[in-house]
PDB file of N, CA, C, O and CB in Angstrom:
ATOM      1  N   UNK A   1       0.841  -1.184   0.000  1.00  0.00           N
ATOM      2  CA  UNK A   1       0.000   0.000   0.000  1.00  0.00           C
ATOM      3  C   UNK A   1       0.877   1.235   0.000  1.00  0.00           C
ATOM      4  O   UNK A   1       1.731   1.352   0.879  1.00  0.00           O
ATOM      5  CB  UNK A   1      -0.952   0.005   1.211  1.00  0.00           C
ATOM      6  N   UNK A   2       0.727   2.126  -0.893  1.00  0.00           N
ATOM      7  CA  UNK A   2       1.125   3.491  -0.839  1.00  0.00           C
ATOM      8  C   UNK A   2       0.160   4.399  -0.956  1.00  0.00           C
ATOM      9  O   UNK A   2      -0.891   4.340  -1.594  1.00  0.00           O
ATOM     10  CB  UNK A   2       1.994   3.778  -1.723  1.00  0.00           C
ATOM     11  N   UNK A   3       0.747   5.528  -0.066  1.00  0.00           N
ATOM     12  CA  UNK A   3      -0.005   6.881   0.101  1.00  0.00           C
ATOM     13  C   UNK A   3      -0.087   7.670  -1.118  1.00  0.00           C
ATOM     14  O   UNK A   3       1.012   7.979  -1.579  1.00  0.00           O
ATOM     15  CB  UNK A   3       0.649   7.764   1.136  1.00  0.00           C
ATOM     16  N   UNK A   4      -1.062   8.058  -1.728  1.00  0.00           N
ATOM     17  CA  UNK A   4      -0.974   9.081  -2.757  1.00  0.00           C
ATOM     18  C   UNK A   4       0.323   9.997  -3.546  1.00  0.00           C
ATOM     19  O   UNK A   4       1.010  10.057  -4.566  1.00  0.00           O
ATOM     20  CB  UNK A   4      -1.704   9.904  -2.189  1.00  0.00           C
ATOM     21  N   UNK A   5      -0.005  10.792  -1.894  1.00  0.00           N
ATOM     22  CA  UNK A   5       1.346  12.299  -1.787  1.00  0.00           C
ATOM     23  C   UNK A   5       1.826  12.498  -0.272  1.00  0.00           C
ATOM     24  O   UNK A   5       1.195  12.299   0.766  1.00  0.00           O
ATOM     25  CB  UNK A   5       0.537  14.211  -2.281  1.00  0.00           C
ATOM     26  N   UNK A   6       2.876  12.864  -0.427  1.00  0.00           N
ATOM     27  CA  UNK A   6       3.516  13.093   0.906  1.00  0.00           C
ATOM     28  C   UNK A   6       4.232  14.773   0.634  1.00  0.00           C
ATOM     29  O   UNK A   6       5.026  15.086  -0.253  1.00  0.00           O
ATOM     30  CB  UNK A   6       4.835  11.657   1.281  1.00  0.00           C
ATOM     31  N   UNK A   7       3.636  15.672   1.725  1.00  0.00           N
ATOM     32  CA  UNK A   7       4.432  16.897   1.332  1.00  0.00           C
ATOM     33  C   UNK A   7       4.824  17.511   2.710  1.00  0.00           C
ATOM     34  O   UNK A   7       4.165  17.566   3.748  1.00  0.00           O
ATOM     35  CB  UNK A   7       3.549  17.991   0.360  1.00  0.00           C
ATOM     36  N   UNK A   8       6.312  18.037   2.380  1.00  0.00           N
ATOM     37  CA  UNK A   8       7.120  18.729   3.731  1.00  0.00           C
ATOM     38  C   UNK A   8       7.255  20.060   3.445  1.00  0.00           C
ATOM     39  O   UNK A   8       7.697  20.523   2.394  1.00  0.00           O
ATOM     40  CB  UNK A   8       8.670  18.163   4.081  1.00  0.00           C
ATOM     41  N   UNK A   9       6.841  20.706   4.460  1.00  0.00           N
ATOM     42  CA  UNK A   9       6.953  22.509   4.098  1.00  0.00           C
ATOM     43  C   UNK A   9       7.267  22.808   5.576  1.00  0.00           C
ATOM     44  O   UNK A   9       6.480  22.532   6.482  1.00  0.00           O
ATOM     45  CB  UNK A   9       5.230  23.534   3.404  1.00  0.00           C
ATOM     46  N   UNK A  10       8.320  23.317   5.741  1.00  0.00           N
ATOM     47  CA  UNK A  10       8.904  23.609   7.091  1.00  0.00           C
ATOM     48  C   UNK A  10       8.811  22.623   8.680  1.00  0.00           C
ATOM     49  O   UNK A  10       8.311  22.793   9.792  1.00  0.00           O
ATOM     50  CB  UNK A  10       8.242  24.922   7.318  1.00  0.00           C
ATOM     51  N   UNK A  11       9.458  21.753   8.114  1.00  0.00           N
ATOM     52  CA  UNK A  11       9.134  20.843   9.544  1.00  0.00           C
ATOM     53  C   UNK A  11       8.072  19.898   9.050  1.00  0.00           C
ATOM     54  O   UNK A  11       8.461  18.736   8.934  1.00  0.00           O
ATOM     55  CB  UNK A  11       8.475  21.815  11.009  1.00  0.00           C
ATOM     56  N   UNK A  12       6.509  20.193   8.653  1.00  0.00           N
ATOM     57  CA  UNK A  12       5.388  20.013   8.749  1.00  0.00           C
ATOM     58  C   UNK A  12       5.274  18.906   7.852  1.00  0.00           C
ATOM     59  O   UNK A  12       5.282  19.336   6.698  1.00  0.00           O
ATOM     60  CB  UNK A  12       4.658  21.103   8.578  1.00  0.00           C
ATOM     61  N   UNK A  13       5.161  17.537   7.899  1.00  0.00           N
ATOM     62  CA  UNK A  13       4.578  16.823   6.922  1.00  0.00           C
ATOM     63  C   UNK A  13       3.108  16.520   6.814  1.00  0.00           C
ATOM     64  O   UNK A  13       2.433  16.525   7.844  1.00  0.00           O
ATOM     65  CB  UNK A  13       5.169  15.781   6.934  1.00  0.00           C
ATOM     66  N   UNK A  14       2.526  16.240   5.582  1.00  0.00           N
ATOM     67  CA  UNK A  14       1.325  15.880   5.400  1.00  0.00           C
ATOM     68  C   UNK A  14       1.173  14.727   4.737  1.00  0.00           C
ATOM     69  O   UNK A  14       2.211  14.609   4.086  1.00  0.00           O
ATOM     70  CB  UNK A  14       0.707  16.747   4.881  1.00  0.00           C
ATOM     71  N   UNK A  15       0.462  13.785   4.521  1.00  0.00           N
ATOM     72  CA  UNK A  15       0.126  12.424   4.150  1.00  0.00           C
ATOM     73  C   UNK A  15      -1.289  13.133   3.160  1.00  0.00           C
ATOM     74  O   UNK A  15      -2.127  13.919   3.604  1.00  0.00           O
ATOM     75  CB  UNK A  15      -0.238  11.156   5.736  1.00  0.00           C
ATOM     76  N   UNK A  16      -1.228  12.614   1.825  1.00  0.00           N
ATOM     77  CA  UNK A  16      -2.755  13.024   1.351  1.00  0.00           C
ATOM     78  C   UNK A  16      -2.788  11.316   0.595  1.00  0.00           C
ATOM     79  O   UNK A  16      -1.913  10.598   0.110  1.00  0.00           O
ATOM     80  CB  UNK A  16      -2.952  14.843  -0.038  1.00  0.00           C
ATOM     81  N   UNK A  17      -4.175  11.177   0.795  1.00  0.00           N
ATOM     82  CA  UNK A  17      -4.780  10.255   0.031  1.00  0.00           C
ATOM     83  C   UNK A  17      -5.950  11.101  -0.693  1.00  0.00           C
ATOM     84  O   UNK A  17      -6.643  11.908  -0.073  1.00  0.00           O
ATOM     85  CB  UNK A  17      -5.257   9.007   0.915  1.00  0.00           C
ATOM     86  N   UNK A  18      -6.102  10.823  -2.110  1.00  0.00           N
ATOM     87  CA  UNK A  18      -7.045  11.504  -3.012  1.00  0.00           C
ATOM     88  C   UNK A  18      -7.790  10.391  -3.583  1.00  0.00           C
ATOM     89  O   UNK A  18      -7.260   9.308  -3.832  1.00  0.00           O
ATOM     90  CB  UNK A  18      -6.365  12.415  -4.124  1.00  0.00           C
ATOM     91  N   UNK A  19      -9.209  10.697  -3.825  1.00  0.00           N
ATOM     92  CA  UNK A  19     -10.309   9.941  -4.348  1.00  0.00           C
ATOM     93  C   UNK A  19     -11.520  10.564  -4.787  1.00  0.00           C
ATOM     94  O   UNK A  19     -12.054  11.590  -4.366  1.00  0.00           O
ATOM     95  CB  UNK A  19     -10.663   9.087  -3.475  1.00  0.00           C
ATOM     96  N   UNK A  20     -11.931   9.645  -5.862  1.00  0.00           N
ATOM     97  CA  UNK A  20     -12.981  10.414  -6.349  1.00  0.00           C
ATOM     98  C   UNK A  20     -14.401  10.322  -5.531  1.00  0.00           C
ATOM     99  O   UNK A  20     -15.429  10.961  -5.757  1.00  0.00           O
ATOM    100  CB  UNK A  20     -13.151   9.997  -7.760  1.00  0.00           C
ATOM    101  N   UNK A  21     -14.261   9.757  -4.946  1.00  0.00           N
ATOM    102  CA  UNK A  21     -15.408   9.287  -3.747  1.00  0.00           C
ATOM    103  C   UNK A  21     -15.191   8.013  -3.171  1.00  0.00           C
ATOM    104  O   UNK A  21     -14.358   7.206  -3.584  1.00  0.00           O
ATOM    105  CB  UNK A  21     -16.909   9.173  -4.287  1.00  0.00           C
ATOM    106  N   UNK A  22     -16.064   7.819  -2.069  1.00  0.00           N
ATOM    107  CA  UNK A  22     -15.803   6.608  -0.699  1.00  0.00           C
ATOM    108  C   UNK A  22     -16.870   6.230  -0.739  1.00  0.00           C
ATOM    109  O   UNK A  22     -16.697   5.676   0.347  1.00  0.00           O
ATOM    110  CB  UNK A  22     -15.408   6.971   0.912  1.00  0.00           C
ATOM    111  N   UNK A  23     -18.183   5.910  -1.042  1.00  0.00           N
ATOM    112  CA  UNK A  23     -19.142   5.715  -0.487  1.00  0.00           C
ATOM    113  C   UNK A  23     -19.557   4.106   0.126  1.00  0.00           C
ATOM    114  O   UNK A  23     -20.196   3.837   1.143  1.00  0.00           O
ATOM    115  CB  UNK A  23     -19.913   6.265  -1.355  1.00  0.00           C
ATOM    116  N   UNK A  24     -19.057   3.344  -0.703  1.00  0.00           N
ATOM    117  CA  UNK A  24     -19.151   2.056  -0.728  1.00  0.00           C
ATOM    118  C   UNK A  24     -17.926   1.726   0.716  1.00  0.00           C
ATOM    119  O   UNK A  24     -17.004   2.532   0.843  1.00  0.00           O
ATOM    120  CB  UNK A  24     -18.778   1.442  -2.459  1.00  0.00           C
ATOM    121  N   UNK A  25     -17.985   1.045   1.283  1.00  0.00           N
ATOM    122  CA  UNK A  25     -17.183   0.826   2.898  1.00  0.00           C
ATOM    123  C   UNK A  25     -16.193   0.254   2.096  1.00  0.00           C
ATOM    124  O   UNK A  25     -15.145   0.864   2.308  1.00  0.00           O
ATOM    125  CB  UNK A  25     -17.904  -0.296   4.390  1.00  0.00           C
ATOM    126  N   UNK A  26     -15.995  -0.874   1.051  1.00  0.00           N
ATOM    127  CA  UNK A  26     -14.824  -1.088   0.501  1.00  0.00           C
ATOM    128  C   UNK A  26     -14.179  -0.505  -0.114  1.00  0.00           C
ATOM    129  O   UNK A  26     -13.212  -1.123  -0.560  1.00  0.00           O
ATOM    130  CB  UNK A  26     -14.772  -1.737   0.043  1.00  0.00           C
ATOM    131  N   UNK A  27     -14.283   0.708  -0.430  1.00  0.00           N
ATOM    132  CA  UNK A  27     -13.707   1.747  -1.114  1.00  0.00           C
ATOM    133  C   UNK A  27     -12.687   2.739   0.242  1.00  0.00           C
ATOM    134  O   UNK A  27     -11.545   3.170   0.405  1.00  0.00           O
ATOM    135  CB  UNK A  27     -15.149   2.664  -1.952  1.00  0.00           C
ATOM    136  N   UNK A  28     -13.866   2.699   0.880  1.00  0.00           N
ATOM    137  CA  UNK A  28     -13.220   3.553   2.391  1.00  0.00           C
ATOM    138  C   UNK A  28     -12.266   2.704   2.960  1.00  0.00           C
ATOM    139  O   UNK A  28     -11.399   3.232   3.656  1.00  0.00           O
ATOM    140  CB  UNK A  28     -14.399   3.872   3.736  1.00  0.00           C
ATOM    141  N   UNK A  29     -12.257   1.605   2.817  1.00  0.00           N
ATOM    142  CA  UNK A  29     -11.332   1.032   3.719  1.00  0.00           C
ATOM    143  C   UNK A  29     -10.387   1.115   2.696  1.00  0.00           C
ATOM    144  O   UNK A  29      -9.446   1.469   3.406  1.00  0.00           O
ATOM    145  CB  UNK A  29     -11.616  -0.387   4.423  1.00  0.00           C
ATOM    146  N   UNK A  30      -9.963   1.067   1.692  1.00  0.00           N
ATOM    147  CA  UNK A  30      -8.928   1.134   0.843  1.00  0.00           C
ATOM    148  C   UNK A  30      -8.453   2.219   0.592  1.00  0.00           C
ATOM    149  O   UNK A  30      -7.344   2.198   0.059  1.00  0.00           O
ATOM    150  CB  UNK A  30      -9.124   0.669  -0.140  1.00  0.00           C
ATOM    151  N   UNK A  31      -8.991   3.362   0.827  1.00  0.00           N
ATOM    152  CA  UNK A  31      -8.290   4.461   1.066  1.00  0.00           C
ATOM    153  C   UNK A  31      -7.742   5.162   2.004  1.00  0.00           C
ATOM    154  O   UNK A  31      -7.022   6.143   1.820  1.00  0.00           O
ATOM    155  CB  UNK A  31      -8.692   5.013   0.760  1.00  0.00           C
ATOM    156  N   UNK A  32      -8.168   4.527   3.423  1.00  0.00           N
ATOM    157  CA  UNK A  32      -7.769   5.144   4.630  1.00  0.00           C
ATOM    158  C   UNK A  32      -6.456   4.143   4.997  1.00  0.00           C
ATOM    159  O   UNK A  32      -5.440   4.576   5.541  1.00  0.00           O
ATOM    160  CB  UNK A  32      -9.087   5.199   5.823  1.00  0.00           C
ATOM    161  N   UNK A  33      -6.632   2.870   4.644  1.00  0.00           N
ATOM    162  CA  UNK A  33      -6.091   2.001   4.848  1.00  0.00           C
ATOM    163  C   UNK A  33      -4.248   2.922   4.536  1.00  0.00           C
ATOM    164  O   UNK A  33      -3.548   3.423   5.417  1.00  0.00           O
ATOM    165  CB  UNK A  33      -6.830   0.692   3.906  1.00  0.00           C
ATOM    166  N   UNK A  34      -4.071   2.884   3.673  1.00  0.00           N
ATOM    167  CA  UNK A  34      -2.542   3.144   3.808  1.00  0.00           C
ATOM    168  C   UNK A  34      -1.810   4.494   4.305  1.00  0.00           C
ATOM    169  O   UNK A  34      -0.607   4.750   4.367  1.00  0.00           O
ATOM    170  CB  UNK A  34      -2.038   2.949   2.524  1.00  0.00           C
ATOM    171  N   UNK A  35      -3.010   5.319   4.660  1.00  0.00           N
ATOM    172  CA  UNK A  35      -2.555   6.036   5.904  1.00  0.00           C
ATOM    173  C   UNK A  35      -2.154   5.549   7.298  1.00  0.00           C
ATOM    174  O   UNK A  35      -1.135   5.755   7.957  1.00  0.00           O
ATOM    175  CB  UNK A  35      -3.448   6.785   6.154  1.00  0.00           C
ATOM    176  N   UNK A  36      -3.707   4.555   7.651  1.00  0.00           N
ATOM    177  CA  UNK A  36      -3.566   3.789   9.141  1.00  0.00           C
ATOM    178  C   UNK A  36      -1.784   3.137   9.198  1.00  0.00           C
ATOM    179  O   UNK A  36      -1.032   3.085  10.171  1.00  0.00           O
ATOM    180  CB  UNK A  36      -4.990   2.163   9.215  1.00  0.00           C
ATOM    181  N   UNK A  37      -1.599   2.815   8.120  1.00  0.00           N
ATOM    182  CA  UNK A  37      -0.422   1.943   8.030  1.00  0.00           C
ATOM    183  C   UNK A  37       0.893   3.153   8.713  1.00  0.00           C
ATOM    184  O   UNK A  37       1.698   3.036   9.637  1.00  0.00           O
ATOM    185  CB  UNK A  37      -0.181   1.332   6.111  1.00  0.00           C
ATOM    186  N   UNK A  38       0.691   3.934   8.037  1.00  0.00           N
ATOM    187  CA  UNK A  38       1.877   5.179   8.514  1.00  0.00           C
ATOM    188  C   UNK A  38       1.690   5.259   9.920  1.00  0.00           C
ATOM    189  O   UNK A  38       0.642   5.667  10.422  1.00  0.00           O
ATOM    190  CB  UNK A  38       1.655   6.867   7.834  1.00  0.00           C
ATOM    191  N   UNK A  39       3.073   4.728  10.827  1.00  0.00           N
ATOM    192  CA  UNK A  39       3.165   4.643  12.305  1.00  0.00           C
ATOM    193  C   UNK A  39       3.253   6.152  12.672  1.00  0.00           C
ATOM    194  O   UNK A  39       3.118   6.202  13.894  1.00  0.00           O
ATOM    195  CB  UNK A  39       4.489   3.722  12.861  1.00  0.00           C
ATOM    196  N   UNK A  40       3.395   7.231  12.240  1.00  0.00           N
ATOM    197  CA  UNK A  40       3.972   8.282  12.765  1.00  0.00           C
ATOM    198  C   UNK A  40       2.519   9.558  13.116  1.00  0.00           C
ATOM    199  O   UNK A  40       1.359   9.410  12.731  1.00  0.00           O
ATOM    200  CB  UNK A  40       5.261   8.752  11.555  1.00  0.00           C
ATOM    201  N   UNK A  41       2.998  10.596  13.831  1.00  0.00           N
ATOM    202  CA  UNK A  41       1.536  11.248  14.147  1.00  0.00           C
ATOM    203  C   UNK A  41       1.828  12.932  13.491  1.00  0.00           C
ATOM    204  O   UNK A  41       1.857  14.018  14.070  1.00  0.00           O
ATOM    205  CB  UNK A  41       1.107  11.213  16.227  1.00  0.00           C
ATOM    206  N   UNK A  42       2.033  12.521  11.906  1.00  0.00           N
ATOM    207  CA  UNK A  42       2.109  13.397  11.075  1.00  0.00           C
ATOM    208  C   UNK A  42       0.761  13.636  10.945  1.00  0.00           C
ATOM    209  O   UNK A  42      -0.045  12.824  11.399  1.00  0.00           O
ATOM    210  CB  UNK A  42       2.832  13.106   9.975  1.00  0.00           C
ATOM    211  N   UNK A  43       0.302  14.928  10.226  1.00  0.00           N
ATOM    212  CA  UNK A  43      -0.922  14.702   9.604  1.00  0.00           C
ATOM    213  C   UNK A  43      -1.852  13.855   8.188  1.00  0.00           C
ATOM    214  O   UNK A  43      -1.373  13.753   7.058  1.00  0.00           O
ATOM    215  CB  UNK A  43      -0.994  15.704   9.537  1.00  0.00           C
ATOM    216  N   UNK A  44      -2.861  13.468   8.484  1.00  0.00           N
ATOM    217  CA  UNK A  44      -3.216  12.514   7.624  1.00  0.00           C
ATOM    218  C   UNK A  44      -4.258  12.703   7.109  1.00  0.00           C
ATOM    219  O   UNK A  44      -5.200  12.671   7.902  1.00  0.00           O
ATOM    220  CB  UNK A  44      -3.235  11.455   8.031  1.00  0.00           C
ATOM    221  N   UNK A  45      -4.581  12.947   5.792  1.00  0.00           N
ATOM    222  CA  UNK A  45      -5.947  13.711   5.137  1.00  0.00           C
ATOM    223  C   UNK A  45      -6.084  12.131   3.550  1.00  0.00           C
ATOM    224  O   UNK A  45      -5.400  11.320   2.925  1.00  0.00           O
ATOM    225  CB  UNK A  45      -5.338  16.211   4.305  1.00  0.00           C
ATOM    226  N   UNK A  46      -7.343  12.598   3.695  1.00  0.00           N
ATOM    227  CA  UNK A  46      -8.640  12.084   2.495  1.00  0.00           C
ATOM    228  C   UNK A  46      -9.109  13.260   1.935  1.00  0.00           C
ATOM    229  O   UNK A  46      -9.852  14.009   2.570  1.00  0.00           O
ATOM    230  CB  UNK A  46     -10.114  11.252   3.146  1.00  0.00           C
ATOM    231  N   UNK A  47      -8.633  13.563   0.455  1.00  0.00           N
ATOM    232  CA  UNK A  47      -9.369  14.795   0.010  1.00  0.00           C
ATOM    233  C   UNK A  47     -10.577  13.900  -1.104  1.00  0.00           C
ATOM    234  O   UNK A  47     -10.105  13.214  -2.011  1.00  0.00           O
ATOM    235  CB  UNK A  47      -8.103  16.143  -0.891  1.00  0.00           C
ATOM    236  N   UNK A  48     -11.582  13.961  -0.987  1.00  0.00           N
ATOM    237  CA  UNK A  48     -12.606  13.419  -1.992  1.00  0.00           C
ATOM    238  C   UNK A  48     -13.205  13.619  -2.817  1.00  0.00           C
ATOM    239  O   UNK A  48     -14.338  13.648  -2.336  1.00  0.00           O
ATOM    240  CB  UNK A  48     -13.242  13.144  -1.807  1.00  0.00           C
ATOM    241  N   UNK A  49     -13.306  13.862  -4.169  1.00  0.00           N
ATOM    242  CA  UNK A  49     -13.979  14.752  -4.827  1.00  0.00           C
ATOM    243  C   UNK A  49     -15.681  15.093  -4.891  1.00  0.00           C
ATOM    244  O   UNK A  49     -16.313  16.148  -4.936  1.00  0.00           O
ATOM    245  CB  UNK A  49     -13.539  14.447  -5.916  1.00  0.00           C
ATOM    246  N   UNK A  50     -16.040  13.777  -4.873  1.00  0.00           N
ATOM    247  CA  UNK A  50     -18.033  13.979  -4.559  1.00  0.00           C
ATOM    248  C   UNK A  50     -17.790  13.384  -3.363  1.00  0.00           C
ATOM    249  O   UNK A  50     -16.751  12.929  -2.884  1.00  0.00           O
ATOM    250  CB  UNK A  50     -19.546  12.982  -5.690  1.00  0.00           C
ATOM    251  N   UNK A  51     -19.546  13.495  -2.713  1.00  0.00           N
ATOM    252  CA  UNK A  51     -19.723  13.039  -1.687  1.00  0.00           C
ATOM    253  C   UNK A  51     -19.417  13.758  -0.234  1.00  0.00           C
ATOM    254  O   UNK A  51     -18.566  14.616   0.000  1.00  0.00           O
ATOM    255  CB  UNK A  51     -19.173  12.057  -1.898  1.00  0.00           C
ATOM    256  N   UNK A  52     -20.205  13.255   0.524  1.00  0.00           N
ATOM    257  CA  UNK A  52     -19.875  13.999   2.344  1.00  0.00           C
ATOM    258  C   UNK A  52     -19.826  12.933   3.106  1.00  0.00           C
ATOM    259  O   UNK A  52     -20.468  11.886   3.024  1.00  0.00           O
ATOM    260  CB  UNK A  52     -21.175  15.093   3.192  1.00  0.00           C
ATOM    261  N   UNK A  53     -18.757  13.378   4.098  1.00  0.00           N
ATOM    262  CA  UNK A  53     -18.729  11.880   4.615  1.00  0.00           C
ATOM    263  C   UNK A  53     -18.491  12.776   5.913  1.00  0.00           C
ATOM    264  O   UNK A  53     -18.638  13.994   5.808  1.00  0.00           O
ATOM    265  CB  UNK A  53     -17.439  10.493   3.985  1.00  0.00           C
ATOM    266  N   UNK A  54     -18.042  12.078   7.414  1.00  0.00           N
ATOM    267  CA  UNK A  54     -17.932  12.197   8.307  1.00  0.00           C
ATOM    268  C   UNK A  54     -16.185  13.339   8.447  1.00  0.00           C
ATOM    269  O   UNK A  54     -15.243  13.118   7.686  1.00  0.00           O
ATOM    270  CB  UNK A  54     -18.230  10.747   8.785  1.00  0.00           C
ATOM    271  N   UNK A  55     -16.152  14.038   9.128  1.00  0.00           N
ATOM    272  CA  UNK A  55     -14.583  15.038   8.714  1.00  0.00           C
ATOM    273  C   UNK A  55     -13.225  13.914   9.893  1.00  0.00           C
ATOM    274  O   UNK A  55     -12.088  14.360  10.045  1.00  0.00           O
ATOM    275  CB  UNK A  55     -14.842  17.621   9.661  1.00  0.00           C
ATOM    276  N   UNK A  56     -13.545  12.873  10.402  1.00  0.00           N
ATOM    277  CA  UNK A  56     -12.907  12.422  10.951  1.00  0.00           C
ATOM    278  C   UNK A  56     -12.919  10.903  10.879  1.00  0.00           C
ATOM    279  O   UNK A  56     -13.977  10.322  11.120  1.00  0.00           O
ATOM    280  CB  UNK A  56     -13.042  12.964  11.869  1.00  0.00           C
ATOM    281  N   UNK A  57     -11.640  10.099  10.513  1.00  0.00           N
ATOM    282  CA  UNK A  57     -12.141   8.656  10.766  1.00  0.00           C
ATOM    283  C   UNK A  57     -11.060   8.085  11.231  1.00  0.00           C
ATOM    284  O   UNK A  57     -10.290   7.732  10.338  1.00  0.00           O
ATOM    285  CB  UNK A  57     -12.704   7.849   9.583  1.00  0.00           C
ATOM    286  N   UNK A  58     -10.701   7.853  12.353  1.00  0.00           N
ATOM    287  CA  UNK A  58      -9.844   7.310  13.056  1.00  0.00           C
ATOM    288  C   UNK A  58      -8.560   7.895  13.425  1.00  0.00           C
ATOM    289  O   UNK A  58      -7.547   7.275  13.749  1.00  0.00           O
ATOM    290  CB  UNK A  58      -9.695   6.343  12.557  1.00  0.00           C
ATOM    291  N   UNK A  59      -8.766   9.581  13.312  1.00  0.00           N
ATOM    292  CA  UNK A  59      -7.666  10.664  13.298  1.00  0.00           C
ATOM    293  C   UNK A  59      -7.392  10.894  12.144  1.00  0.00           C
ATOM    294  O   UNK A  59      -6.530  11.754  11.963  1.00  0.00           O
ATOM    295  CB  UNK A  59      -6.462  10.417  13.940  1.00  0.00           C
ATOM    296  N   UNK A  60      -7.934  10.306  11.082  1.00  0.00           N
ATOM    297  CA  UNK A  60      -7.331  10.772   9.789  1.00  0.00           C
ATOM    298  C   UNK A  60      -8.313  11.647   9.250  1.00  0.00           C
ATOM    299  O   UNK A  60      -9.298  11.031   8.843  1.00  0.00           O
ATOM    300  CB  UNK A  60      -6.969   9.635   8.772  1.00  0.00           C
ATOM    301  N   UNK A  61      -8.374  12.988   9.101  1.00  0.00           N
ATOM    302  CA  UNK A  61      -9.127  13.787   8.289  1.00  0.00           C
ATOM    303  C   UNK A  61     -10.166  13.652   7.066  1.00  0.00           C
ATOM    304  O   UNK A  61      -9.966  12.638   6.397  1.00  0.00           O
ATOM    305  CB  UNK A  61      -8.359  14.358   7.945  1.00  0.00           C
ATOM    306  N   UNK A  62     -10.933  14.234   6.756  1.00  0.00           N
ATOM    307  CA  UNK A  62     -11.753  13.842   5.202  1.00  0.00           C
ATOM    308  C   UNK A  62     -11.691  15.240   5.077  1.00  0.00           C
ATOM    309  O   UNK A  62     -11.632  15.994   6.048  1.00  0.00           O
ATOM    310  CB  UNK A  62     -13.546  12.979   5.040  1.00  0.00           C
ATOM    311  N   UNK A  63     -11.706  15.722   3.515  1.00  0.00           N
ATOM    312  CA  UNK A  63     -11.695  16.847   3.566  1.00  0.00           C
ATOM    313  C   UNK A  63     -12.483  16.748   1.844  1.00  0.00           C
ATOM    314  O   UNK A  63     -12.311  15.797   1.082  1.00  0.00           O
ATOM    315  CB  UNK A  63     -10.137  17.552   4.010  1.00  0.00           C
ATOM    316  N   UNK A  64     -13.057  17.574   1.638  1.00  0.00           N
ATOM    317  CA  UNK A  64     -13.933  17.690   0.162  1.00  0.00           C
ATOM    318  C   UNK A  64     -12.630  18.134  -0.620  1.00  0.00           C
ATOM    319  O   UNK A  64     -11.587  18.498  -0.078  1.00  0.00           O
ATOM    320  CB  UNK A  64     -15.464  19.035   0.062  1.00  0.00           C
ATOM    321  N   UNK A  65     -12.872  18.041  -2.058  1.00  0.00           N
ATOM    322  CA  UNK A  65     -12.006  18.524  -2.564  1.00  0.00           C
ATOM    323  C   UNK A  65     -11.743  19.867  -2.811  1.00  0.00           C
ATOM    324  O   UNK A  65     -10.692  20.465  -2.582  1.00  0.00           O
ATOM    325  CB  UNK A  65     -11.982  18.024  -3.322  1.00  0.00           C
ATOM    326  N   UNK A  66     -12.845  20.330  -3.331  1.00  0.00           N
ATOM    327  CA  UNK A  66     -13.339  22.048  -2.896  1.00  0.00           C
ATOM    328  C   UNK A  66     -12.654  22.651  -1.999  1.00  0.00           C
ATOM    329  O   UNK A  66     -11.942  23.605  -2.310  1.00  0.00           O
ATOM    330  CB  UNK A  66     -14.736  22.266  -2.275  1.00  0.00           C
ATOM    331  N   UNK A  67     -12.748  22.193  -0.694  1.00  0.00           N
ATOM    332  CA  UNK A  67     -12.631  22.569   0.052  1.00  0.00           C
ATOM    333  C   UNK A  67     -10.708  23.155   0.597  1.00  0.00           C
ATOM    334  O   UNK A  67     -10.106  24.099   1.110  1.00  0.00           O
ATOM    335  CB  UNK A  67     -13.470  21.666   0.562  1.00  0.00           C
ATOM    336  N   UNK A  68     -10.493  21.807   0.021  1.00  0.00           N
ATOM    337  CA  UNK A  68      -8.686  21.683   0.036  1.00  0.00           C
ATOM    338  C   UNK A  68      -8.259  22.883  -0.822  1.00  0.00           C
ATOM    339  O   UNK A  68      -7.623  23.919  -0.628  1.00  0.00           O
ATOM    340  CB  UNK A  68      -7.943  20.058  -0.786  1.00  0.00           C
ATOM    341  N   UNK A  69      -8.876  22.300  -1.843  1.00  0.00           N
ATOM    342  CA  UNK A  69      -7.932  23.232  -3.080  1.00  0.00           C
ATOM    343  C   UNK A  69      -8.389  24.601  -3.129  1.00  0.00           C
ATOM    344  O   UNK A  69      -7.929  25.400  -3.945  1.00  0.00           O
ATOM    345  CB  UNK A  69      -8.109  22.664  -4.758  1.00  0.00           C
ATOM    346  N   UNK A  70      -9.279  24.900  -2.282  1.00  0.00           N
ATOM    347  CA  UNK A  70      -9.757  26.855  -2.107  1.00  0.00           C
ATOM    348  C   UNK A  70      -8.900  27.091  -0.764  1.00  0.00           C
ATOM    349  O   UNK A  70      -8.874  28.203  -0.235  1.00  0.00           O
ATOM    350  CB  UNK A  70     -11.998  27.376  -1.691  1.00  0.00           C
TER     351      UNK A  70
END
């Protein structure tokens, strides 16, 4: 399993996983999944393009895509 993107800007890393939507639970688990895997307590985001989902799932962020990229 690999993470999408990984980006460092002063110190700060971020973990992004990108998708066009989660809705189906096997979809969600395959995308959160190789964040959970990352041992470290960097930050960890789901940007999604459709869909609303819950903004938190197990410390790892959801974030719309809209929302990221404004």
């Amino acid at each position: 399993m690999r993470v999408d993107f990984a980006a460092v800007k002063d110190g700060r890393v971020l973990y992004v996983q990108a998708t066009d939507e989660m809705r189906a639970s096997e979809t969600r688990e395959r995308e959160i999944a190789p964040l959970k895997s990352i041992r470290d307590n960097h930050e960890k985001i789901v940007v999604a393009r459709q869909g609303s989902y819950d903004t938190d799932i197990d410390g790892i962020r959801i974030v719309s895509a809209r929302d990221f990229f404004l």
